[in-house]
N, C-alpha and C positions, 0 to 999 in steps of 0.2 A: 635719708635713703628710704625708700618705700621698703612695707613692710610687704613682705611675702604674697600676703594674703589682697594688698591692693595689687599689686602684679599679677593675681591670677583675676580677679576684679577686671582689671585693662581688657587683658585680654579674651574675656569673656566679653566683654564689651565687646570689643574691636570684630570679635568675630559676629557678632548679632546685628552688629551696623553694616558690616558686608555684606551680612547676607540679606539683610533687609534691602539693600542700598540696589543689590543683585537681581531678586525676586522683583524691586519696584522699576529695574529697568527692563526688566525680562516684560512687565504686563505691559509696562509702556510700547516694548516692541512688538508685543504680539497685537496689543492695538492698532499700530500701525498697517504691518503689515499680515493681517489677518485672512485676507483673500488670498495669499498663497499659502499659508499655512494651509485653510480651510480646502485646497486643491491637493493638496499632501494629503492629509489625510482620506481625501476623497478617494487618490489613489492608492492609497492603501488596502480602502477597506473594499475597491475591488478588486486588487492583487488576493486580500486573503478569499473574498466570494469565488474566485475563482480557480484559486492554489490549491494542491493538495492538502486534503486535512490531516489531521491528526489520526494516524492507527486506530479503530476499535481495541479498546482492552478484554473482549469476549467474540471469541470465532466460534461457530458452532461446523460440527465435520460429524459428516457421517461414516459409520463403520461398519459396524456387524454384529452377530450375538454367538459368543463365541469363535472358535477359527482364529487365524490367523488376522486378518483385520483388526477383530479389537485388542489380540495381544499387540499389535503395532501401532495400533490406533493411543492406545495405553502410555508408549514408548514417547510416541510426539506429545500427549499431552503433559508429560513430565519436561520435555523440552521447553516447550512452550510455558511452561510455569516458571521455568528458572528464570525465563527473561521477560516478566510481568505478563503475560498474554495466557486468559482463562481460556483453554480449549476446549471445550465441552462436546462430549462424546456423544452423538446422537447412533443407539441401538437398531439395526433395520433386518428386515429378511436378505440381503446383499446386495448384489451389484446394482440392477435393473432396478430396483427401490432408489438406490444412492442416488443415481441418473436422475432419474424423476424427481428427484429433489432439486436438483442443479437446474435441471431444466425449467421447474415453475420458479418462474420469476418474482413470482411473492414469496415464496419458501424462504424462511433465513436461514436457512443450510448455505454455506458457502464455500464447504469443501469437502470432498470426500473418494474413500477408495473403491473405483472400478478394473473389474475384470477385463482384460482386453479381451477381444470378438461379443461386448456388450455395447459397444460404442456406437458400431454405426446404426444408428439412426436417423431417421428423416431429419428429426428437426432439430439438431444440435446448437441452434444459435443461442448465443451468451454462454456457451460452455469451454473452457480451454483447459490443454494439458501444463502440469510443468513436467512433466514425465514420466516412465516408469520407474519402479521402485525396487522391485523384487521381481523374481520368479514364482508363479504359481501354477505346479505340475496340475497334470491329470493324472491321478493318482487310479487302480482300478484292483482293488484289493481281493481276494478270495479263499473261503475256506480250503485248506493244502487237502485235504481228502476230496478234493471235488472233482479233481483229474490224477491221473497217472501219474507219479512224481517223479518220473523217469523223461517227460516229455517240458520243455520250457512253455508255459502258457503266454498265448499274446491274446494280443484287444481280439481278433477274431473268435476267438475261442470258445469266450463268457455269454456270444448272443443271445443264447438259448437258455442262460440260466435264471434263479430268478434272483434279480439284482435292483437295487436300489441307484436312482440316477439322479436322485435329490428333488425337494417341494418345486413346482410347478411356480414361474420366476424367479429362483435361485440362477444364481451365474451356472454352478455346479450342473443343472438339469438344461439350461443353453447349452454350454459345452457337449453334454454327452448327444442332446439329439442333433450335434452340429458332425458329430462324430460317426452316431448311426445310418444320419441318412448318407453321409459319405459310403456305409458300406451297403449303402441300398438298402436298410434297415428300417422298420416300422416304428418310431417313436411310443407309440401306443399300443405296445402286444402289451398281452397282460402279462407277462412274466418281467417287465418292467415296472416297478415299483418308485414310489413320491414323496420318503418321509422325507424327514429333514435328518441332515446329519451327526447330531446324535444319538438319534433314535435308530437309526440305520446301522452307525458303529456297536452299538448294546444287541442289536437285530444278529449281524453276521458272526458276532464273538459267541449269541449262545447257538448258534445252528439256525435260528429260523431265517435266515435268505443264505444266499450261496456267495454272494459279491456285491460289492457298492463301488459307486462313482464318489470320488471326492476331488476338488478343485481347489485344491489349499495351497498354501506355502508347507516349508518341510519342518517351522516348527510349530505347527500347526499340535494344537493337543491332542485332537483326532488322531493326523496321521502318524505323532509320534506315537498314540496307543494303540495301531493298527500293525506298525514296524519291527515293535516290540513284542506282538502278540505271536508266543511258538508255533499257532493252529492257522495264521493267517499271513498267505504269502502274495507277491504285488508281482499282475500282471508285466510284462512288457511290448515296449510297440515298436517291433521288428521292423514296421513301415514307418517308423516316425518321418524319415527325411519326407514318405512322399504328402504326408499329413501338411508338412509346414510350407509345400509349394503348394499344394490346394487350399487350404486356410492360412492366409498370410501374418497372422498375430499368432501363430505358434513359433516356437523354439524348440530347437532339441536339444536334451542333455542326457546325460547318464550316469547311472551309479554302477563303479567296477564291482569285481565280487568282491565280499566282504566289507564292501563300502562303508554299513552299518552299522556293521560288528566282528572284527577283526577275526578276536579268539573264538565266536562262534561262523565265521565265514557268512554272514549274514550280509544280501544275498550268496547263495551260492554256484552264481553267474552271474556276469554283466549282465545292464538290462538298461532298456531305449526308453525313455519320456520323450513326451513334449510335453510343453509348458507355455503358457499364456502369460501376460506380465501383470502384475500388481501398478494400476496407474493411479495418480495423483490428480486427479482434475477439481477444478475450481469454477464457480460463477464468475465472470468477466469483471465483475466491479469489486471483487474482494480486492485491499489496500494493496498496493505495491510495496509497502513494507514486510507487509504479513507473508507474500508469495514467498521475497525472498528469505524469510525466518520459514519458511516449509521447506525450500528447498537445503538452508541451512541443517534444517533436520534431519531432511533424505540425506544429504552428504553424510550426516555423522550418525546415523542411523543406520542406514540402509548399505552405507558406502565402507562397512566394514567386512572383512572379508567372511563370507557366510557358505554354508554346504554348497552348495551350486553357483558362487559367484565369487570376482577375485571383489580384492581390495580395491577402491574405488571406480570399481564396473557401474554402480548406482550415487545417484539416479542419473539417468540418461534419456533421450527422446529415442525410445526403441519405437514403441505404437504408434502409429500415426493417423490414427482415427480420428481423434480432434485437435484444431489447430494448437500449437505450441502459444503460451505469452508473450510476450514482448520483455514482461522482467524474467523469462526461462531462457529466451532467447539470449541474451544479454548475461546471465549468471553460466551457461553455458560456454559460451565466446570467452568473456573475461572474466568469472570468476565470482568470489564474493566481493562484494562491494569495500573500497576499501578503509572506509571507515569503520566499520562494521569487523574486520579484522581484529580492531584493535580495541575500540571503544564499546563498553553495553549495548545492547538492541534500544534501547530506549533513546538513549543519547545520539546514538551514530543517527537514529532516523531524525530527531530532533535537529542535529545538525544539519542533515541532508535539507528538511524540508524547506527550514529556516535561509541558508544559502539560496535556494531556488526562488526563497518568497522576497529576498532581502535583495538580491543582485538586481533584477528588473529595476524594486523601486529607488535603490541606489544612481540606476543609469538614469530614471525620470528625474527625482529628488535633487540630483547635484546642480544639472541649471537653476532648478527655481531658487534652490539656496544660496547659490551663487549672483543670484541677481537683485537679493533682498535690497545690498548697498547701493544699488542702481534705483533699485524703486525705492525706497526711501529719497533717492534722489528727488526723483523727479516728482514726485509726490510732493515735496519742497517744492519745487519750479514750479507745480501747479497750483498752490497755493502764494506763492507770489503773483504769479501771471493773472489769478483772480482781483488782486487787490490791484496791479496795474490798471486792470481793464474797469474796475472801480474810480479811480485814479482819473484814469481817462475820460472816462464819462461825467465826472465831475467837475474837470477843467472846464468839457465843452460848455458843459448846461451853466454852470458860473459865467463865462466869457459870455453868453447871448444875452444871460437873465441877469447881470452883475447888479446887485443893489449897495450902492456902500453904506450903508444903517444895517448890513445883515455881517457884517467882515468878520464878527465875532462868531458868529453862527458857522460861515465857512471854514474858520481856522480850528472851530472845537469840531467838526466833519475829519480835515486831516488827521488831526491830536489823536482821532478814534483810529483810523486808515494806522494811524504809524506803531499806537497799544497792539494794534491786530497781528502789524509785523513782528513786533518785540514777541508776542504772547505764540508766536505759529512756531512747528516743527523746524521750520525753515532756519529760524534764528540761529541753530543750531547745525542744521545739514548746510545747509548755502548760505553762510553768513555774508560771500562778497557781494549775493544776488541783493540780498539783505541791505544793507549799507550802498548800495549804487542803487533800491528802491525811498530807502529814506532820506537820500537826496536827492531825488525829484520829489518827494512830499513837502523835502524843507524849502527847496526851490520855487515849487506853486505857492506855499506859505508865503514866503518873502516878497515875492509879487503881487500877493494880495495886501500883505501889508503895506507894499510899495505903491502899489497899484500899477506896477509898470504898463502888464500886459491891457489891464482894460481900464486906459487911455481914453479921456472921450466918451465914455460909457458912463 
């Protein structure tokens, strides 16, 4: 009985002759039939040149300094982290900055938050939405000693004081002279002022202006230090509804009384906003993965229920200043994608891309693979049919030229003709084309020996 140890001996063996035995029939095939292979791959590597590639693992998004953008801007990029994707934060003066980043198409910004009524511009091409995000009021704050505190103050009220409407291409300073000239108001009296708004919120808190324009969300650190301030109380816009039929990107909403602050009745009356929306727009060639991990965000983001919005109110295509995606389009209809449900961001896109890249060349690939055994066939048959037409021509030229002093010469001719069958593919693929070939060699043979056929000769 064998000991142990030649048992595992065999069987190491056994397995190293397989696999040799495997690999040296695998070269053999691929030798063969190499020109289909070589078309396999061909099509592959133009499925991949032309398939979706692979996610960037680094998006750059533009935001803001300060405000409310980059506290949100913040939120996605922690999103984005968890599910391998560096989001990098690019700092800007706001909306009308962000734009013109998306717009130059060498810019590798390829996403970023704008103000709605900064959109439309002339040349929006390569810019799309996947929608709004939030609410961003027009916020219009003012020292309480500045009117009668017996009287509710609205936007009309503040024209004449001196108020800050924010730096000069800020979203904030759009808004406000989109507001003034509605009331037939001069954008440029001097009693309207440009800082930017923090310098503006430090300005109205110690007394040197009377009011400011802010264009933020409501957690905005600004406005919550403006909400909270006892000396500093927020306009209302009595006219809001007729604001939102003449500027079509506004909203109305409102805070009841006490909205704020309960126990101190903060305010102490309702009071009218409108609000513009917080949009998500993108450069046209950022990955179709990435949109939908942004809009995954805005859902779980944006889509929780917040001051002024329900529970999955956001994001939605409220603006429609720039055209919607095609992955918004589609995440909106149906939903999140359903791999993506279930599996990582990495993986579900992995799968997606892979299915897309694999299915086409699945439907090319299965004839050629299925047709190997056929051309190997005939491959055989054409290597036979060589050696006939060999065969043939050797007959004829013997029957015209026949020397019989050369009969040795002719027969070691065949001898070679029949090594060439035994030695070809053929022996193997078409063994009966094989064997009904080397009986006609043996047949001319015997004839020569015989000399039946050249008689006379």
């Amino acid at each position: 009985m064998a000991s142990f140890k030649e048992e595992v001996y065999e069987h190491i063996s056994a397995v190293y002759q397989t696999a040799a035995d495997e690999i040296k029939n695998g070269l053999s095939l691929i030798k063969e039939v190499w020109p289909l292979i070589f078309l396999l791959f061909l099509a592959l590597a133009v499925l991949i040149w032309f398939a979706k590639p692979a996610p960037p693992d680094k998006v750059l998004m533009a935001t803001g300094t300060g405000g409310s953008y980059k506290v949100l801007g913040e939120k996605y990029k922690a999103y984005f982290e968890k599910r391998g994707i560096d989001l990098k934060l690019v700092e800007t003066h706001g909306s009308k900055e962000n734009l013109q980043h998306l717009i130059d198409r060498k810019d590798p910004i390829q996403a970023a938050f704008v103000q709605g009524g900064m959109i439309a511009v002339d040349n929006l091409s390569g810019v799309q939405s996947l929608g709004s995000v939030d609410y961003e009021p027009v916020w219009i704050f003012y020292r309480k000693n500045t009117f009668n505190e017996g009287i509710h103050v609205s936007d009309r009220d503040i024209a004449k004081l001196r108020i800050n409407i924010g730096p000069i291409g800020s979203g904030t300073h759009a808004q406000a002279v989109s507001i003034l000239k509605q009331n037939h108001l001069t954008p440029t009296a001097p009693n309207l002022l440009s800082m930017n708004n923090a310098d503006a919120v430090n300005a109205i808190e110690q007394g040197e202006i009377d009011a400011v324009f802010l264009v933020d969300g409501y957690e905005s650190p600004n406005v919550q230090r403006l909400i909270k301030n006892p000396n500093i109380r927020l306009v209302t816009f009595s006219r809001a509804d007729a604001y939102t039929r003449l500027l079509p990107y506004f909203e109305e909403l409102g805070v009841p009384m006490g909205g704020f602050d309960l126990g101190k009745n903060i305010p102490d009356h309702p009071i009218q906003l409108i609000s513009t929306t917080t949009n998500l727009l993108i450069d046209d060639r950022l990955h179709p993965a990435i949109q939908v991990l942004f809009l995954e965000a805005a859902k779980e983001i944006n889509g929780a229920k917040s001051y002024f919005s329900k529970a999955g109110e956001f994001p939605v295509y409220m603006n429609t200043e720039a055209p919607l995606s095609n992955e918004a389009k589609f995440f909106y209809e149906k939903g999140t994608p359903t791999l993506m449900k279930y599996l990582p961001f990495w993986l579900a896109e992995f799968l997606e891309r892979m299915f897309f890249l694999l299915l086409p060349f699945a439907a090319f690939a299965y004839p050629i693979i299925k047709s190997i055994p056929s051309y190997r066939t005939n491959l055989a048959k054409k290597q036979i049919n060589s050696i006939y037409k060999d065969l043939d021509k050797f007959e004829q030229n013997t029957i015209q030229t026949f020397d019989p002093n050369r009969r040795g010469e002719y027969i070691e001719v065949l001898n070679d003709m029949e090594r060439r069958v035994l030695a070809s593919k053929a022996a193997k693929l078409a063994t009966a084309d094989c064997y009904s070939l080397r009986n006609n060699i043996e047949f001319i043979r015997n004839a020569l020996e015989k000399q039946v056929i050249y008689k006379g000769r």
